[in-house]
N, C-alpha and C positions, 0 to 999 in steps of 0.2 A: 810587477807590472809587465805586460806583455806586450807585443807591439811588431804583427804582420808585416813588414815592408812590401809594395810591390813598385819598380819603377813603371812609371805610366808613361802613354803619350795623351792622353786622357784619362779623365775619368771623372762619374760621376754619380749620386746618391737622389734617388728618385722617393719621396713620399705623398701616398695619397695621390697619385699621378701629377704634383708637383714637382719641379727640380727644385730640391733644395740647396745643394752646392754643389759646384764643380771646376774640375782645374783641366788647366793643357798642360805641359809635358812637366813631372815631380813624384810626389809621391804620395800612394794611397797607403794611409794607415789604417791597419784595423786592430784596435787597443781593448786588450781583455786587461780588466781591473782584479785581483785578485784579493781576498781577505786583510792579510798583512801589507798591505801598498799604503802608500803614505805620500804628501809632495813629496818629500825629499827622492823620494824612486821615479816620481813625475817628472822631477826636475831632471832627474839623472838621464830617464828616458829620452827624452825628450830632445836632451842634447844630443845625445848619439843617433838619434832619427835624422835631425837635422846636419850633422856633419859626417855620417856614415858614407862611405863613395863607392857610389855605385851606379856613377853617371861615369861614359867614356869621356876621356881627354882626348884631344888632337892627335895621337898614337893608335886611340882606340883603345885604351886600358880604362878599367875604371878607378879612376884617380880622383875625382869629383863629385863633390857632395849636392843635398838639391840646395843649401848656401851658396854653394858656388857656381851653377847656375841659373841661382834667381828662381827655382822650380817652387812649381804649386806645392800644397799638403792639404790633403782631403782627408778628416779625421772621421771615422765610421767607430762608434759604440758597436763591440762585440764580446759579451759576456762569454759564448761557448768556445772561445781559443783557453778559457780556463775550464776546461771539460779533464773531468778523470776519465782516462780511456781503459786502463789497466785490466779493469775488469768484465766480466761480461761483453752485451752486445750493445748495449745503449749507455752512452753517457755518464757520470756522474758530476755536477757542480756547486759540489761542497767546498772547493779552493776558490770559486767568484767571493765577489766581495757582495756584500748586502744592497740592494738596489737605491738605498741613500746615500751609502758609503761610496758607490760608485758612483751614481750623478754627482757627488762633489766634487770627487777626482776629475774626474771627465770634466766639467766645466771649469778646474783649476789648469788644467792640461791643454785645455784651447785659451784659456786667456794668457798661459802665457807662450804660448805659441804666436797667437797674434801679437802680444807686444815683442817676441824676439827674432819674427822672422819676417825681412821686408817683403819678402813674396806675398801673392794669395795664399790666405789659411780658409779653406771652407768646412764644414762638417755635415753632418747628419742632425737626428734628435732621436737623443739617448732614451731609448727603450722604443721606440717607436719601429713600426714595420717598415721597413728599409729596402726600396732594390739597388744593387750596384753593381755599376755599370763599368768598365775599366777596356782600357785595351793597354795590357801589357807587354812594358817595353822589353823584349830580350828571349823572351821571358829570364825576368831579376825578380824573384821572393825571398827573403831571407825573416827569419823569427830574432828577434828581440827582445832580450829580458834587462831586469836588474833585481 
């Protein structure tokens, strides 16, 4: 499982020129589900999303997770972070996971994000045409696996 970090001071996922969700200062995820992923890589994910720090402390270091500032988590369905790039000039995603396989994940992955994190949890809709919107903090990205 895969999993974009960006720290935001916003950010937010526009469908069919609806807002569907969005957060103030946390963190936008964008989660590529890959073949072999499973909860238990959800699970595993998921927590290190949530306590990874990469919010400044009172020093200014990043010491602080978005748990311990109470920060948003905007979760964005992105199938092509599991893109073979290796070859050629376009693409290949033979390592995504099958588009059933991944809406379960993906829906297993925001419930329990909302039951384990007190902050706002917003998302997208998985498979659906998506803009997003972000102003990121730092600029802070960092890629995520397990």
């Amino acid at each position: 499982m895969l999993g974009l970090i960006q720290r935001v001071s916003s950010a937010s996922v526009t469908i069919n020129n609806q807002v569907n969700g969005e957060i103030d200062q946390g963190i936008l995820l964008l989660l590529g589900i890959q073949k072999e992923d499973n909860q238990s890589k959800a699970d595993q994910l998921l927590k290190k999303v949530l306590s990874y720090r990469i919010f400044s402390d009172a020093d200014g270091k990043m010491n602080l997770s978005a748990s311990d500032i109470g920060g948003g988590l905007l979760v964005v369905s992105q199938f092509t972070l599991a893109a073979n790039t290796s070859k050629g000039l376009r693409p290949g995603f033979s390592n995504a996971a099958p588009p059933d396989h991944a809406k379960a994940l993906y829906d297993y992955f925001l419930a329990q994000a909302k039951s384990s994190h007190c902050a706002a949890v917003e998302s997208g809709i998985f498979g659906a045409d998506m803009q997003v919107n972000l102003c990121n903090d730092g600029p802070v990205t960092v890629m995520l696996s397990t």
